[in-house]
MIDOBA-927537 format. One line per 5 residues: number of its first residue (from 1); their letters; for each residue x, y, z of N, C-alpha, C. Coordinates in nm, 4 decimals, always signed. Layout:
NUM> a> X:Y:Z:X:Y:Z:X:Y:Z ~ ...
***
This chain:
1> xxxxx> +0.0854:-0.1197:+0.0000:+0.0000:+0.0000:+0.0000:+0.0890:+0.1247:+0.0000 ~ +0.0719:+0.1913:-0.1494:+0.1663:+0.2912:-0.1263:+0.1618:+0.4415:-0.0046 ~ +0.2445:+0.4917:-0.0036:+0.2014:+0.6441:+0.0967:+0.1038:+0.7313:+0.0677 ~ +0.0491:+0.7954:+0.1407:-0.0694:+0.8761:+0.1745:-0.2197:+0.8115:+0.0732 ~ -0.2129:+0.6738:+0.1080:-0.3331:+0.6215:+0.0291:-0.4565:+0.5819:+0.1002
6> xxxxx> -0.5801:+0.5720:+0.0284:-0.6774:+0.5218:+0.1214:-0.7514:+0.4364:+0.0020 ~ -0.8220:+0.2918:+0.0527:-0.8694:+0.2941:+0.0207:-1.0044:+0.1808:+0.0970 ~ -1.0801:+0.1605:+0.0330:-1.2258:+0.0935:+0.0949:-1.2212:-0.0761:+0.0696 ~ -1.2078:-0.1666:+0.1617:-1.2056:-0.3250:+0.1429:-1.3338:-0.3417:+0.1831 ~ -1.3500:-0.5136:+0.1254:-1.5286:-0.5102:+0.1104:-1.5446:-0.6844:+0.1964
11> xxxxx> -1.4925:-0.6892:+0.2432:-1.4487:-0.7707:+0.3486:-1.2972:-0.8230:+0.4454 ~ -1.3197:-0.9419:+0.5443:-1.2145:-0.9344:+0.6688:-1.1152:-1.0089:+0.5503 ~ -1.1726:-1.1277:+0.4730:-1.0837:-1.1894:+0.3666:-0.9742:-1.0692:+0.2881 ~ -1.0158:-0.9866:+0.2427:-0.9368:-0.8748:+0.1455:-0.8994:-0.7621:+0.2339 ~ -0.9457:-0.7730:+0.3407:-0.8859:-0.6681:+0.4500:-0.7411:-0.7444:+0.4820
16> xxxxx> -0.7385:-0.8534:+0.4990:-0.6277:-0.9405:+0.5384:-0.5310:-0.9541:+0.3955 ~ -0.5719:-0.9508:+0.3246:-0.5034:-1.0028:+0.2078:-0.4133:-0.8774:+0.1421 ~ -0.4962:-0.7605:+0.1771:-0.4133:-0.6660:+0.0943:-0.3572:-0.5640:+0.1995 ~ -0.3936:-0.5371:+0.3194:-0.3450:-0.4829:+0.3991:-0.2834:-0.5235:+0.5870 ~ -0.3252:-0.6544:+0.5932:-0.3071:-0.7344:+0.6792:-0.1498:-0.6841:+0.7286
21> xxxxx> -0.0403:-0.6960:+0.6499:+0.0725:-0.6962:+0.6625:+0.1074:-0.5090:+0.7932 ~ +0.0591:-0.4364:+0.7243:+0.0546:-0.3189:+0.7948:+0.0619:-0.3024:+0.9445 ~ -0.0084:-0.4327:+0.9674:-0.0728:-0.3828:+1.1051:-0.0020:-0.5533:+1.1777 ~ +0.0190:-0.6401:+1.1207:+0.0963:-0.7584:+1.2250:+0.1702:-0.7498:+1.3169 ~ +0.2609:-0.6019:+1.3169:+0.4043:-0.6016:+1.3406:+0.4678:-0.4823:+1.3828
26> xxxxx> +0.3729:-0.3678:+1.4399:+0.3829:-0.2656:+1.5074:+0.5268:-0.2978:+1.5808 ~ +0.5610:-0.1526:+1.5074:+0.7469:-0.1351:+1.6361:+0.7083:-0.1013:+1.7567 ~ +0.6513:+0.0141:+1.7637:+0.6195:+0.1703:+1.8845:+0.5058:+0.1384:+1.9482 ~ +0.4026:+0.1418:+1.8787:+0.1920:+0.1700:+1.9772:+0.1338:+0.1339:+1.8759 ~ +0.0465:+0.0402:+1.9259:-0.0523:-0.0209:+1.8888:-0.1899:+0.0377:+1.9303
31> xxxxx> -0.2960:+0.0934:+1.8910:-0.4313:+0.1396:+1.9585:-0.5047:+0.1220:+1.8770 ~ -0.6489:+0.0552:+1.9401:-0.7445:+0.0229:+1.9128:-0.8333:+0.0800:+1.9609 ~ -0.9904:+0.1062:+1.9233:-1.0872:+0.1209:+2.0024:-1.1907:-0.0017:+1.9119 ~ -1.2991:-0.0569:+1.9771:-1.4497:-0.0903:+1.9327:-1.5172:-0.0972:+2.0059 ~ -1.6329:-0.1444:+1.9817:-1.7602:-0.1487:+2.0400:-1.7442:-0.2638:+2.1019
36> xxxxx> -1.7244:-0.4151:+2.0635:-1.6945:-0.5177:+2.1499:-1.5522:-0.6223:+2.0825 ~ -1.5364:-0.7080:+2.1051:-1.4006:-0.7829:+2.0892:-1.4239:-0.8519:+1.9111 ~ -1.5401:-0.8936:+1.9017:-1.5735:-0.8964:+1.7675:-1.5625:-0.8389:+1.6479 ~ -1.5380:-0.6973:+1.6657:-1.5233:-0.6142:+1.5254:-1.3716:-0.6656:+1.4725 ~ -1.2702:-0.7309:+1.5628:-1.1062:-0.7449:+1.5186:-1.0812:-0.8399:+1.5247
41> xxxxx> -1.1596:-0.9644:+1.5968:-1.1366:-1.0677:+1.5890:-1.2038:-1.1851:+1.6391 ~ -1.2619:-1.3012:+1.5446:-1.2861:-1.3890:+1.6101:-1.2828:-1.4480:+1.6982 ~ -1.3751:-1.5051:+1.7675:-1.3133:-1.5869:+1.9444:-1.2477:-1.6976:+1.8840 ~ -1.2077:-1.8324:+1.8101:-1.1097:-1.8685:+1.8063:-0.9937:-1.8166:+1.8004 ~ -0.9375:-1.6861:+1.7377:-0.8123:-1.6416:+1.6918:-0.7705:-1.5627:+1.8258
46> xxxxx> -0.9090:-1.5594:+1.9163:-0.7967:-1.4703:+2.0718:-0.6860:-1.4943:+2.1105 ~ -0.7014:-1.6516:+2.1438:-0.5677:-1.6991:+2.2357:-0.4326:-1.7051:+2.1601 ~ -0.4529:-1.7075:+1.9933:-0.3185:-1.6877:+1.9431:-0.3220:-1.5325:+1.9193 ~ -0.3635:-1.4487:+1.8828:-0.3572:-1.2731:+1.9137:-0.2961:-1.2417:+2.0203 ~ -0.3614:-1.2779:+2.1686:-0.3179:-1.2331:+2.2782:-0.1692:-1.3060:+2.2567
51> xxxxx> -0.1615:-1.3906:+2.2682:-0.0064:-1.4666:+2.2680:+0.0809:-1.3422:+2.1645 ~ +0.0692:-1.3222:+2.0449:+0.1571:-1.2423:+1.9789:+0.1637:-1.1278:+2.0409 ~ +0.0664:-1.0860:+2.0552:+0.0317:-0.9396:+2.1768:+0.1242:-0.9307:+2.3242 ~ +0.1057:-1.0051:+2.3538:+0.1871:-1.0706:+2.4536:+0.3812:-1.0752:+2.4036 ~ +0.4183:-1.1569:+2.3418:+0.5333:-1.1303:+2.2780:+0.5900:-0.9900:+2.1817
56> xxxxx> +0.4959:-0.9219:+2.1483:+0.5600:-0.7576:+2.0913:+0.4950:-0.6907:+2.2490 ~ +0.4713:-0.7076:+2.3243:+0.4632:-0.5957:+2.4688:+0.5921:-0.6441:+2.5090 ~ +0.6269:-0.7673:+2.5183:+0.7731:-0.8323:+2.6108:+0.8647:-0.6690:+2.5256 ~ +0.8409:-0.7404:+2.3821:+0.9575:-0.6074:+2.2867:+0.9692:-0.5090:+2.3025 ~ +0.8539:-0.4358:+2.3747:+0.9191:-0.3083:+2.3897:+0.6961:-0.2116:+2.3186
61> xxxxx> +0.6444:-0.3065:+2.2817:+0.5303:-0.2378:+2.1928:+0.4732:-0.1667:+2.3136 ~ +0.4164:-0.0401:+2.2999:+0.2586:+0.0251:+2.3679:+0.1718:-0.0082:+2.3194 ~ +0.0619:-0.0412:+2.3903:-0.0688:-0.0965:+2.3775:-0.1640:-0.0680:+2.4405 ~ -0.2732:+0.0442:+2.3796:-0.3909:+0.0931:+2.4178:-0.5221:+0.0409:+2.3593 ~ -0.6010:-0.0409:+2.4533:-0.7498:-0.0679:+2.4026:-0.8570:-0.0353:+2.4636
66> xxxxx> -0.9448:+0.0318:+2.3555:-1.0305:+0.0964:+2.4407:-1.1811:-0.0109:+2.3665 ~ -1.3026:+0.0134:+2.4767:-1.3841:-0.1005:+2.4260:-1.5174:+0.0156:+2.4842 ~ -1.6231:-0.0416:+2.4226:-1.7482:-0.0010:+2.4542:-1.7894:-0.0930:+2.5714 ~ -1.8397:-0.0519:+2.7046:-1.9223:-0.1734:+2.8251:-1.9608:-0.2717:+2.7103 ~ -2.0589:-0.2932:+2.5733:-2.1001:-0.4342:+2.5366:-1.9816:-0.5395:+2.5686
71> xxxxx> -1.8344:-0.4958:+2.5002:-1.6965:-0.5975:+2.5340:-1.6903:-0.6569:+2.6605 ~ -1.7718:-0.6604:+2.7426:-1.7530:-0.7062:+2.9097:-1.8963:-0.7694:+2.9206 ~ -1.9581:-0.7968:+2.8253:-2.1229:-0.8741:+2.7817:-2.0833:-1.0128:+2.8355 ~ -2.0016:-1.0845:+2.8298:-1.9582:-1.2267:+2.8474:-1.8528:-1.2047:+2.9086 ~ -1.8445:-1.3426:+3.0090:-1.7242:-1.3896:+3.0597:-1.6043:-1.4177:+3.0052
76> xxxxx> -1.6181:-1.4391:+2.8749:-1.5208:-1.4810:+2.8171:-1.4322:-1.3588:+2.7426 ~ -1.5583:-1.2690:+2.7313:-1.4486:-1.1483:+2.6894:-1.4036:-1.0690:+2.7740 ~ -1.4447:-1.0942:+2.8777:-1.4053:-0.9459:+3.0346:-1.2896:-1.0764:+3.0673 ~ -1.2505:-1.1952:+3.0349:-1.1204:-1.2978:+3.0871:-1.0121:-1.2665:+2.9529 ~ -1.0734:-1.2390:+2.8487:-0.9614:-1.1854:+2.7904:-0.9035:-1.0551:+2.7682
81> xxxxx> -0.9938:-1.0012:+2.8055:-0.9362:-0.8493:+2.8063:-0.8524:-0.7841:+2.9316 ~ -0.8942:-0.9016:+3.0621:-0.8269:-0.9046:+3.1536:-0.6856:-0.9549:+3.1461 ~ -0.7001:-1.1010:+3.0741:-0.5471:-1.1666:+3.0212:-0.4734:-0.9959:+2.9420 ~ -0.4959:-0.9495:+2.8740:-0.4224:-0.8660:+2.7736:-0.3665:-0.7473:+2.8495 ~ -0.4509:-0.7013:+2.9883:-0.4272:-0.6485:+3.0664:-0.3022:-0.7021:+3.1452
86> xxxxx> -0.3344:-0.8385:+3.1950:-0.2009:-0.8643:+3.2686:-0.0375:-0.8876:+3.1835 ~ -0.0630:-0.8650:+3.0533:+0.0436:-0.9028:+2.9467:+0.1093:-0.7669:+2.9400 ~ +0.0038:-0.6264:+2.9646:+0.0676:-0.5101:+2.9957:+0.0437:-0.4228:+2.9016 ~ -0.0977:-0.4396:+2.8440:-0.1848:-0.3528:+2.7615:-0.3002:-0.2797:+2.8827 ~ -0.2881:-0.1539:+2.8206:-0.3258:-0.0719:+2.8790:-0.5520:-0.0659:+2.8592
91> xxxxx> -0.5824:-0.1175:+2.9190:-0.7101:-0.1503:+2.8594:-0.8548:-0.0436:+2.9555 ~ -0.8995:+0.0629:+2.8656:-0.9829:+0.1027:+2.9019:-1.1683:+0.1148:+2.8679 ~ -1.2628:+0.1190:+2.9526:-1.4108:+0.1500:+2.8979:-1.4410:+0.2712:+2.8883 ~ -1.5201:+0.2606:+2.7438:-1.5996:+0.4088:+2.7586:-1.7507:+0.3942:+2.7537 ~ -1.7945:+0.4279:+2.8307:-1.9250:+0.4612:+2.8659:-2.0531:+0.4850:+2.7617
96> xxxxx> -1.9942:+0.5368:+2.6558:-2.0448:+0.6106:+2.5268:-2.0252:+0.5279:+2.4543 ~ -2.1296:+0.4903:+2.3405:-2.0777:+0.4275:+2.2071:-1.9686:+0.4799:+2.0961 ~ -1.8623:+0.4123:+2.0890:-1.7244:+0.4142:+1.9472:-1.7549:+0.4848:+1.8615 ~ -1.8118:+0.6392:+1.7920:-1.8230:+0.6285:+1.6480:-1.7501:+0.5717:+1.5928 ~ -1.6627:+0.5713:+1.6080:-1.5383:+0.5236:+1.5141:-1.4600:+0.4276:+1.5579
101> xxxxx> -1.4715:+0.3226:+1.5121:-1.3896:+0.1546:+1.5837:-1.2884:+0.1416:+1.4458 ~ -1.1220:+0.1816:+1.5376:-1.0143:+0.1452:+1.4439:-0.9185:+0.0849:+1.5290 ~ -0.8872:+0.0585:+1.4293:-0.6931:+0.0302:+1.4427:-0.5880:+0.1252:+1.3928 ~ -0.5188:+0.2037:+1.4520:-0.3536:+0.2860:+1.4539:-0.2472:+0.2036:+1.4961 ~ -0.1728:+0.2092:+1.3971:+0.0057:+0.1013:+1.4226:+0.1020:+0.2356:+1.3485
106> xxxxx> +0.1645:+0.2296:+1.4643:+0.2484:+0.3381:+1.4487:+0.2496:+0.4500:+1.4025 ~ +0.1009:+0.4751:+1.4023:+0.0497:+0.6377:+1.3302:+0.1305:+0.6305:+1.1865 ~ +0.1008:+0.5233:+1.1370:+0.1765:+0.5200:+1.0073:+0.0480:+0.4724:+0.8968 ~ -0.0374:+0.3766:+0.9707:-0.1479:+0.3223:+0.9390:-0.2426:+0.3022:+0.9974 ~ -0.3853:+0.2697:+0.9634:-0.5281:+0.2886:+0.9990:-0.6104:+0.2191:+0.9439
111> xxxxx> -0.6814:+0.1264:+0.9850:-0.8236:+0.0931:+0.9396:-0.9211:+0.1188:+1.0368 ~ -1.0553:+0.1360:+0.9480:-1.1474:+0.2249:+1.0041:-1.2823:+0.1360:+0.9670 ~ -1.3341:+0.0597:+1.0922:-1.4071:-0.0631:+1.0423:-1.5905:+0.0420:+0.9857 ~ -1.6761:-0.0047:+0.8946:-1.7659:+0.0435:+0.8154:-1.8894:-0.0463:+0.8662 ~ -1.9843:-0.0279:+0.7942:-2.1241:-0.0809:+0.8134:-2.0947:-0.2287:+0.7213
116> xxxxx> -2.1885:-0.3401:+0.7604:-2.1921:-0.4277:+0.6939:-2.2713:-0.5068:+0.5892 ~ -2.2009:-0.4550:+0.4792:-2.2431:-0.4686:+0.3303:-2.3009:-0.5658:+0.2590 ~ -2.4277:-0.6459:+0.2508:-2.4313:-0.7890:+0.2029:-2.3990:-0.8384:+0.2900 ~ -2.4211:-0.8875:+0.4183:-2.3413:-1.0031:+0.5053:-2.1748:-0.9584:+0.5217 ~ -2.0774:-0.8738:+0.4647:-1.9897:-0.8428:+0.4619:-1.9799:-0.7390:+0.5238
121> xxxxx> -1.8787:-0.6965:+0.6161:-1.8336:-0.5745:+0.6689:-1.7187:-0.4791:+0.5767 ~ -1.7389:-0.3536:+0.5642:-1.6740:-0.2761:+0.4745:-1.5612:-0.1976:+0.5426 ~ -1.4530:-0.2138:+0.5399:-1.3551:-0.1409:+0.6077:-1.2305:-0.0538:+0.5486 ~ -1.2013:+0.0808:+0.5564:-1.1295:+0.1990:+0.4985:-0.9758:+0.1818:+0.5613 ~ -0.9148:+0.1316:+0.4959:-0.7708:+0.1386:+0.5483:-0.6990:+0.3019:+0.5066
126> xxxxx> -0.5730:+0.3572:+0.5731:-0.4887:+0.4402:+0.5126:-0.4039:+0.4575:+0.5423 ~ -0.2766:+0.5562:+0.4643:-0.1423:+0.6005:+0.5216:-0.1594:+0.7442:+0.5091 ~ -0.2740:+0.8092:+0.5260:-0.2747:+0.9815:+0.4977:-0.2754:+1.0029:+0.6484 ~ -0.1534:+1.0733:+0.6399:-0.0980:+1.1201:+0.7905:-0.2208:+1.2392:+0.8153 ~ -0.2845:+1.2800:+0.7282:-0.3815:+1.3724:+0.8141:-0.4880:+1.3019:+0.8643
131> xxxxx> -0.5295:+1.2026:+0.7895:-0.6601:+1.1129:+0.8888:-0.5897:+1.0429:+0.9685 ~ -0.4813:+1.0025:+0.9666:-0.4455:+0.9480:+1.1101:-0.4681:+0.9957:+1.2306 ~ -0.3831:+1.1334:+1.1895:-0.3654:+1.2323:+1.2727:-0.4645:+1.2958:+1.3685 ~ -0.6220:+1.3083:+1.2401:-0.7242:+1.3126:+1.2682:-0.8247:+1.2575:+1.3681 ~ -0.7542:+1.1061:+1.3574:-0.8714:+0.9784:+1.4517:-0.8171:+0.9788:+1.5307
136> xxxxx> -0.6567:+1.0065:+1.5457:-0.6364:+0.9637:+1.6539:-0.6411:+1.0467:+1.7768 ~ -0.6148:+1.1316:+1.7711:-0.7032:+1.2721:+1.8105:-0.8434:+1.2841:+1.9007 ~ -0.9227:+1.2083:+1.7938:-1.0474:+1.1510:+1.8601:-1.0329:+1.0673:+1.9705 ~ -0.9953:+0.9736:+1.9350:-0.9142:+0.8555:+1.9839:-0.8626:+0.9079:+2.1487 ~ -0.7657:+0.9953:+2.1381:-0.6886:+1.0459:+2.2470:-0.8169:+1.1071:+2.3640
141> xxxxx> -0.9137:+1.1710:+2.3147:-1.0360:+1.2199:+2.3374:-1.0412:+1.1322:+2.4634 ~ -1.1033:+1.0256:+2.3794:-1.2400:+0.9228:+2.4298:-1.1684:+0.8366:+2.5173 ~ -0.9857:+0.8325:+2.5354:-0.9164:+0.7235:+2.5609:-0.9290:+0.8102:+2.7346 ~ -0.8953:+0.9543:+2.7689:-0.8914:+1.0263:+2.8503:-1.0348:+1.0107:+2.9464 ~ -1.1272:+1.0033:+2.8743:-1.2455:+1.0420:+2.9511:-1.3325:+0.8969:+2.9850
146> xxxxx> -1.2267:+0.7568:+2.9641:-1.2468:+0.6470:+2.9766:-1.2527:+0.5871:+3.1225 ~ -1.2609:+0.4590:+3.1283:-1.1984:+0.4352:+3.2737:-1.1243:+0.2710:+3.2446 ~ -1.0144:+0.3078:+3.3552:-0.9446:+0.1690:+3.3293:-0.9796:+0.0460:+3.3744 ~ -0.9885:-0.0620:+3.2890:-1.0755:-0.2081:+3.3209:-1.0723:-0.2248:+3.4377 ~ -1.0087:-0.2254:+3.4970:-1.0005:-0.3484:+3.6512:-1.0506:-0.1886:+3.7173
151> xxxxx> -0.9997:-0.0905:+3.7233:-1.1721:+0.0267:+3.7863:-1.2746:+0.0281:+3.7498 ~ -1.3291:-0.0285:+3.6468:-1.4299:-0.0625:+3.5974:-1.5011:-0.1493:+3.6743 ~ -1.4062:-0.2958:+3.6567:-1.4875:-0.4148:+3.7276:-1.5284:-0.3663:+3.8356 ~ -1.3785:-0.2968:+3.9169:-1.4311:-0.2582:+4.0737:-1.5169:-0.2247:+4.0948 ~ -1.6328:-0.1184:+4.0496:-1.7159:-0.0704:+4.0768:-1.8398:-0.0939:+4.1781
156> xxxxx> -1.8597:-0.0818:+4.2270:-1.9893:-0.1092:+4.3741:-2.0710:-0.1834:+4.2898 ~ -2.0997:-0.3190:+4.2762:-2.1866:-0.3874:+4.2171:-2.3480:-0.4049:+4.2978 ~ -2.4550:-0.3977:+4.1971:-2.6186:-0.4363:+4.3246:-2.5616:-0.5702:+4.3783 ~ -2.6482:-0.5948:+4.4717:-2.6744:-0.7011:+4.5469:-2.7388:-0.7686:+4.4779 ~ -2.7431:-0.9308:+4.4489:-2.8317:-0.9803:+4.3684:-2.8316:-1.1520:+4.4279
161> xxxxx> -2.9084:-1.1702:+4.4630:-2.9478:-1.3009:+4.5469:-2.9439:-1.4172:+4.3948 ~ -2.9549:-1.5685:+4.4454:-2.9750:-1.6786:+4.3112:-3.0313:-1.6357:+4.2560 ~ -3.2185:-1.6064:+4.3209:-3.2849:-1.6194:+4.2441:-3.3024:-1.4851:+4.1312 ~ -3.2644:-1.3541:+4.2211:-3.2215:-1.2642:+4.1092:-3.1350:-1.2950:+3.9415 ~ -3.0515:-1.3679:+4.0114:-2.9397:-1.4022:+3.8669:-2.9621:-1.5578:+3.7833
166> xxxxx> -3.0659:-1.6204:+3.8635:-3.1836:-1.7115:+3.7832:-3.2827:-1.6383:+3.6683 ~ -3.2973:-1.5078:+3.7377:-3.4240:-1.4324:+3.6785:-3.3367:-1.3477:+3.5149 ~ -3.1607:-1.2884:+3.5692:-3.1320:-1.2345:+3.4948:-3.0747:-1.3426:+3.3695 ~ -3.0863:-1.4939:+3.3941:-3.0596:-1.5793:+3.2960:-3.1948:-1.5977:+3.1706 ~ -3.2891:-1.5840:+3.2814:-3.4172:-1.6439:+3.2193:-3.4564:-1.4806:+3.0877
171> xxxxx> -3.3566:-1.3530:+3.1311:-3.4178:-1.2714:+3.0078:-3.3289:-1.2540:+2.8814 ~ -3.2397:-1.3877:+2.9185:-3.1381:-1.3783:+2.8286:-3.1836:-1.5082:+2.6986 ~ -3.2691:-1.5809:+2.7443:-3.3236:-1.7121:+2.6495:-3.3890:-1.7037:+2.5762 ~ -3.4762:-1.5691:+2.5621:-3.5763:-1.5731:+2.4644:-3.7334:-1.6422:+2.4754 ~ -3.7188:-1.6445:+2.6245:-3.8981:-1.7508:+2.6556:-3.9471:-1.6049:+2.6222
176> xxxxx> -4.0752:-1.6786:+2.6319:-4.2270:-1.5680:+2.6349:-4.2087:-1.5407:+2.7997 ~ -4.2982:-1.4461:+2.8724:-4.2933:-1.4272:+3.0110:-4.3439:-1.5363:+3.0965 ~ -4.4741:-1.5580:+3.0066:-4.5425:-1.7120:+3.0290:-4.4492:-1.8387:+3.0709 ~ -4.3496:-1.8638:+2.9703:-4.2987:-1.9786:+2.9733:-4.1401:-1.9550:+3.0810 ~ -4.1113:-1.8239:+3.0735:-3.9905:-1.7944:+3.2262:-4.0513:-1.8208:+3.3122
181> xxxxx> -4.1382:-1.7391:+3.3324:-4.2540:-1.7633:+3.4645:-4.2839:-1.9506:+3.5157 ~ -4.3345:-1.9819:+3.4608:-4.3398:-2.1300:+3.4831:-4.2044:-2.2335:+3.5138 ~ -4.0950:-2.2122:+3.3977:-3.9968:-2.2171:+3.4383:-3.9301:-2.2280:+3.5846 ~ -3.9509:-2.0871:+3.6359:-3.9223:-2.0074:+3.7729:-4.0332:-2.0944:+3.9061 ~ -4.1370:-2.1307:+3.8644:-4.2426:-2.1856:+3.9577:-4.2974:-2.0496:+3.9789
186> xxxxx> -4.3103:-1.9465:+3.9057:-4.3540:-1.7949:+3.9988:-4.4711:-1.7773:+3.8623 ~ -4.5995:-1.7009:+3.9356:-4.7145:-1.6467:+3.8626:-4.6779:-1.5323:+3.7246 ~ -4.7126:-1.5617:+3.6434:-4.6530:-1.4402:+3.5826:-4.6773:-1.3070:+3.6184 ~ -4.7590:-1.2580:+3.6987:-4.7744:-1.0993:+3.7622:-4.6586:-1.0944:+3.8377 ~ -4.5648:-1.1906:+3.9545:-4.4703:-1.2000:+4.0153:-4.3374:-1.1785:+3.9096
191> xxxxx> -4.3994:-1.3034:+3.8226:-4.2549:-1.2731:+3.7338:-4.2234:-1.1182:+3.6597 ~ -4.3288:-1.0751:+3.6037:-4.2995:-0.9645:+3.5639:-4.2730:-0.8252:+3.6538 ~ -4.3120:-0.8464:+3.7989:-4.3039:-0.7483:+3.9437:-4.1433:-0.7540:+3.9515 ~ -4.0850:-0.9070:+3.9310:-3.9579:-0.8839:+3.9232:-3.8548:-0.8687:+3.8312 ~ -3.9045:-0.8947:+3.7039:-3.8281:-0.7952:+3.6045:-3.8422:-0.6542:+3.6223
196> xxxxx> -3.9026:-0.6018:+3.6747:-3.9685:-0.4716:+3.6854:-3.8440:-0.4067:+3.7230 ~ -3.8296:-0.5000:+3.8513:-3.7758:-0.4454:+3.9912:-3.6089:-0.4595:+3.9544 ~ -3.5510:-0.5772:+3.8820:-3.4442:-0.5788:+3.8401:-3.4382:-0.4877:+3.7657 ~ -3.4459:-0.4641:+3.6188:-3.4376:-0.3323:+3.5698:-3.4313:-0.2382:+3.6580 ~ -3.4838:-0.1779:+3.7266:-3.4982:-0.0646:+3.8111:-3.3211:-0.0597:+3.9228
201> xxxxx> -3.2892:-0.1923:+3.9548:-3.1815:-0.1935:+4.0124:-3.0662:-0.1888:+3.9236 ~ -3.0772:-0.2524:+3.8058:-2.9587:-0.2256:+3.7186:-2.9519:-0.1025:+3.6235 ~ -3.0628:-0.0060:+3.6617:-3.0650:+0.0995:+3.6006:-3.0763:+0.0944:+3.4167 ~ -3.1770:+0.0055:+3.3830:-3.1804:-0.0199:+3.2362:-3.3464:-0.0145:+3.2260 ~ -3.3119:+0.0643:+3.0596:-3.4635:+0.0713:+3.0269:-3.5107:-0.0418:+2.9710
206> xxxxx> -3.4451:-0.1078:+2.8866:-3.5340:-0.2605:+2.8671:-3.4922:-0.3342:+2.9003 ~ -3.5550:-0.4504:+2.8786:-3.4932:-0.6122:+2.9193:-3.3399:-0.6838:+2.8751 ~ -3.3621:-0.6107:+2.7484:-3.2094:-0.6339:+2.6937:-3.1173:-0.5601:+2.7315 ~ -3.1318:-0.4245:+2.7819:-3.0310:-0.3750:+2.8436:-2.9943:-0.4042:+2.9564 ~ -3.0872:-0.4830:+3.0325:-3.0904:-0.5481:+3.1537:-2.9549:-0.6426:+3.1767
211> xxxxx> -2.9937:-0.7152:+3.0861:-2.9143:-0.8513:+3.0041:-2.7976:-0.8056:+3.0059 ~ -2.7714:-0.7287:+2.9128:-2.6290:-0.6734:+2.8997:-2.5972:-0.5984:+3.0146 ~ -2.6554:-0.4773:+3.0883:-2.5753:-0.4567:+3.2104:-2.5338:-0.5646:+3.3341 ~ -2.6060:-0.7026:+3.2991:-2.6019:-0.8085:+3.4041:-2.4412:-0.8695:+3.3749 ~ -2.4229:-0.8660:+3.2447:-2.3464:-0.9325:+3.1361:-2.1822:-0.8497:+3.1914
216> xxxxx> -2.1705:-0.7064:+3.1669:-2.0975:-0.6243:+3.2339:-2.0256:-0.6364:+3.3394 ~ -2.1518:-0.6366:+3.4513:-2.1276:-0.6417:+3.5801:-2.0265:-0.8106:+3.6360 ~ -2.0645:-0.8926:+3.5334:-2.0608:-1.0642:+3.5958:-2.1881:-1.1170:+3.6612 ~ -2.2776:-1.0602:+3.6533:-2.3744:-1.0976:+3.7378:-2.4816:-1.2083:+3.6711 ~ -2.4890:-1.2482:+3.5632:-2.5736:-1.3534:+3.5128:-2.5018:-1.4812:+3.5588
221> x> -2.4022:-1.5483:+3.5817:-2.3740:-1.6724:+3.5964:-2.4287:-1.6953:+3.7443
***
C-alpha cells in the first residue's frame, strides 16, 4: 500500500489479504478502540492474538485498548481483556458508544471498520498522515475520559441473590414471560413485578439492556 493512500475493502478476507501486513508487526503503539471484541477478531483467533500481543509488549510495543461496556457482555471477553491487561496492555471502557472503531500502528497506518455490506463488513484502510492524525485525536479524546478495566470491574456492584441471577438468565433465552414464569415456579404478575424491579436496580430501560448490564457487571452466571 503505497504512501498517503486510502482505500475501501469489502471484506475481513481482502482486509487481510491486501493490507493485513501493515498492522501484524507494530514497532512503537498499537491502539485500538471498538464497540466489542468482535469487530477485530474472532473468538477462536484470541488466544493466538493475545499470545503475539503478549510477545511484541515483552519487545518493547505500547498498547492501548479501548472497548465499549457491550466488550464485558460475556465472561469470556471481560477474561480476555483481563489476560491482555495482565500481558501489559493498557485496557480502558468508555461509557459512550465508538463512532469510530479502528486500528492505529504506528500512526503510520489505519483501518477504520464500516457498516456491513451484504453479510460483509466494509472497512477503509490508510497512510494519509492527516486522517491518522485526525482519529487519533479523537481517539486520544475518548481514551482520557475512559476508565481503566479493573476500575471498571471494581465498581460497587447491586446485590443480587440466586434467584435474582436465575431471573437475569431467564431474560437472556428468549422464553415468552409465560414460559420464564413457569420455568421459575412464579405467577406471571410475580414474574414480571420482578423484572420490573431488576431493571430498576440495574438501572436499564429494557430487558435487553438489563441482560447486557447483568453481562458487564458478571452478574448472570
Amino acid at each position: 500500500m503505497p504512501a498517503e493512500t486510502t482505500i475501501t475493502l469489502h471484506s475481513e478476507q481482502e482486509l487481510a489479504a491486501r493490507v493485513g501486513h501493515l498492522f501484524t508487526e507494530p514497532e512503537n503503539e498499537f491502539v485500538c478502540a471498538a464497540t466489542n471484541l468482535n469487530t477485530w477478531s474472532r473468538r477462536a483467533a484470541r488466544p493466538a492474538a493475545a499470545d503475539q500481543m503478549r510477545s511484541m509488549m515483552e519487545g518493547g510495543l505500547a498498547v492501548r485498548k479501548l472497548y465499549s461496556t457491550t466488550a464485558l457482555a460475556s465472561e469470556e471477553q471481560r477474561l480476555h481483556l483481563l489476560e491482555l491487561r495482565a500481558y501489559g496492555a493498557q485496557v480502558r471502557i468508555c461509557a459512550a458508544d465508538l463512532p469510530h472503531e479502528t486500528i492505529i500502528s504506528d500512526r503510520k497506518a489505519m483501518i477504520l471498520a464500516g457498516p456491513t455490506v451484504r453479510g460483509e463488513r466494509e472497512f477503509t484502510a490508510t497512510t494519509s498522515t492527516a486522517l491518522i492524525d485526525a482519529v487519533y485525536s479523537m481517539f486520544d479524546a475518548a481514551w482520557e475520559g475512559a476508565i481503566d478495566l479493573e476500575d471498571y470491574l471494581g465498581q460497587d456492584l447491586p446485590v443480587i441473590d440466586a434467584d435474582g441471577k436465575a431471573l437475569l438468565r431467564m431474560l437472556t433465552t428468549g422464553l415468552t414471560d409465560e414460559a420464564a414464569a413457569r420455568r421459575m415456579g412464579l405467577s406471571l404478575r410475580t414474574y414480571r413485578r420482578r423484572v420490573a424491579e431488576m431493571m430498576r436496580l440495574l438501572e436499564a430501560e429494557s430487558r435487553f439492556q438489563a441482560g447486557v448490564r447483568a453481562g458487564e457487571l458478571g452478574l448472570g452466571g
